[in-house]
Structures are given as C-alpha cells and as structure tokens.
C-alpha positions as CSV (number, residue, x, y, z in Angstrom):
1,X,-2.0,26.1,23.2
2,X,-1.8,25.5,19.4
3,X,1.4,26.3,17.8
4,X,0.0,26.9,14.4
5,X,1.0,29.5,12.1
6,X,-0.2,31.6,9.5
7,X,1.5,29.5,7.3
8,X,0.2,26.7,8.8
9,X,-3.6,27.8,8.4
10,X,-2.6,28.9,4.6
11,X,-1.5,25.6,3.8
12,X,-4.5,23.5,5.1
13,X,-6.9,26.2,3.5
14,X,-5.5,25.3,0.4
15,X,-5.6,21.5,0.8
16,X,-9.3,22.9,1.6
17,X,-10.0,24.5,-1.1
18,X,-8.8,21.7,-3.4
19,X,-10.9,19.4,-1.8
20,X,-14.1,21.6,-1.9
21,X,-14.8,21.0,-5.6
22,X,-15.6,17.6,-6.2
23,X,-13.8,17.3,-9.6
24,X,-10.7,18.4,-8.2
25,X,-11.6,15.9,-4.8
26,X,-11.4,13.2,-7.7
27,X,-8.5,13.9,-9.7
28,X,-6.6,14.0,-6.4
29,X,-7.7,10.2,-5.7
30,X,-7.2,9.3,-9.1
31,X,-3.7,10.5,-9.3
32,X,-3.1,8.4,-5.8
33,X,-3.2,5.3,-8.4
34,X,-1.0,6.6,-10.5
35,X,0.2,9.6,-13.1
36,X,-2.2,10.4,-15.5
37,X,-2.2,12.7,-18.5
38,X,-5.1,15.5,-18.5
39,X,-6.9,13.3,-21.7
40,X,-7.3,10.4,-19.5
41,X,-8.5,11.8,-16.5
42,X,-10.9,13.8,-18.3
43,X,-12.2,10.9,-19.8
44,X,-12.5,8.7,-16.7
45,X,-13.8,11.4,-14.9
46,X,-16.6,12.6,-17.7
47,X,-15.7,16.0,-17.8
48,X,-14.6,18.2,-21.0
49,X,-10.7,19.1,-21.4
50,X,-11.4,22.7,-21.0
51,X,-12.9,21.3,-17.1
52,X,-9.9,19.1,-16.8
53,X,-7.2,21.9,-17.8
54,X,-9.0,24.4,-15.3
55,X,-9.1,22.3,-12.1
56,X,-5.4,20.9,-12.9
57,X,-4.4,24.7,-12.9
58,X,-5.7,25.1,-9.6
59,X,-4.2,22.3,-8.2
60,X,-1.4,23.2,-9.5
61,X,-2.1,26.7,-8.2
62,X,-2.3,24.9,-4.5
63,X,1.3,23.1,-4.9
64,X,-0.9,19.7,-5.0
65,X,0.3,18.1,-8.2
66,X,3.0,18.8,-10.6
67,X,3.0,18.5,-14.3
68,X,6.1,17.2,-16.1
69,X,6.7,17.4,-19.7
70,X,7.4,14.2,-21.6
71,X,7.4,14.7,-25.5
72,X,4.5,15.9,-26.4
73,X,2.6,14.4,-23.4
74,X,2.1,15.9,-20.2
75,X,2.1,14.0,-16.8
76,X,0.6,15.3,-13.4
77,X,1.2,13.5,-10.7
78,X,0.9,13.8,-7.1
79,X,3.3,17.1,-5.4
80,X,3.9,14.8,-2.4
81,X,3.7,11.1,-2.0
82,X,2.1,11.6,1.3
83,X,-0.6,13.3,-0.4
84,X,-1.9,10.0,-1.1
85,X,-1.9,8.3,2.2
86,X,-3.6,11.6,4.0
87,X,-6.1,12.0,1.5
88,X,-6.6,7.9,1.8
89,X,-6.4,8.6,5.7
90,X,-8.4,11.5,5.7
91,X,-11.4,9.2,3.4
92,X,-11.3,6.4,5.7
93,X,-11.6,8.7,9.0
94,X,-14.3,10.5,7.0
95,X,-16.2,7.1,6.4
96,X,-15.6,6.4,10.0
97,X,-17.3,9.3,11.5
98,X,-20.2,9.4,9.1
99,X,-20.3,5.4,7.2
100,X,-23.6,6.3,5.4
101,X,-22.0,9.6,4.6
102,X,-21.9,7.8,0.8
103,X,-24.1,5.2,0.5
104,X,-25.6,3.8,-2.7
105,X,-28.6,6.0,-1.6
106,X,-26.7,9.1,-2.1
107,X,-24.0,11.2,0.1
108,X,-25.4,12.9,3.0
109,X,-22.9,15.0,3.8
110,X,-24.0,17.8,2.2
C-alpha cells in the first residue's frame, strides 16, 4: 500500500505540469548547467522575453527555480540542486524506455 499523500500527489503534479510545456522542459535543463538571466535564456532558447518572463513565472509559481536579484540583473537558478540530477535521471530513464523516443527523425513520444 502506497503511503502517498495529498501533498505528495500535489507536488509531483506540479513537477508535471512544469515539464508539460516544452519551453519550460528546456529552461529546467538549461538552468542544470548553470544560472542564467531571463535575456540569455530567451536567446538560447529562441523565444521572445515576454515567453521567457511567463514560463519563468510559472516555474517559479511551482517552487522550481528561484530568482535572486543582483544589481540590476536577475538570476534564476535551480530551487533544488537535486532538481538537476532527477530531471537528468528522469531523461536518461526516459531514453531508456523509449531510445528513438528523440531521434534525429523527430520525437515520437507524442
């Protein structure tokens, strides 16, 4: 018998939800690399500022990344450094199950 909460399914539908947009999906890898400030992940990811200010708010939203001030620049980084390692984990077990899943002939997971 499980043991899992309400809380519990709360906090892995949010993890869910983050992960259902793939803009979010790849700010969340991105800031496994490293803090980034919302100009440069919009630009590496090709999406506007307006896009980039959005999903951060919902991560943010989600307790998934924080944001910390620094002058007149603005951080986010990863809420948890175990973030990183599941999402890594959770990408490799996902390649596992599925490894054409995302193949240079397009993902297939959809």
């Amino acid at each position: 018998m499980s043991t899992a909460t309400l809380t519990h399914t709360s906090a892995l539908s949010r993890l869910g939800h983050a992960l259902s947009d793939d803009a979010r999906t790849r700010i969340l890898l991105a800031l496994r690399e490293a803090p980034a400030r919302p100009s440069e992940l919009a630009g590496a990811l090709g999406v506007s500022k307006q896009v980039m200010s959005n999903q951060l708010a919902c991560l943010r939203g989600c307790g998934l990344v924080t944001a910390t001030a620094e002058g007149r620049n603005v951080w986010y980084v990863l809420a948890e450094p175990r973030l990183g390692q599941a999402l890594g984990d959770l990408l490799e077990l996902t390649l596992t199950l599925d490894p054409d899943c995302c193949s240079a002939e397009g993902c297939t997971c959809t």
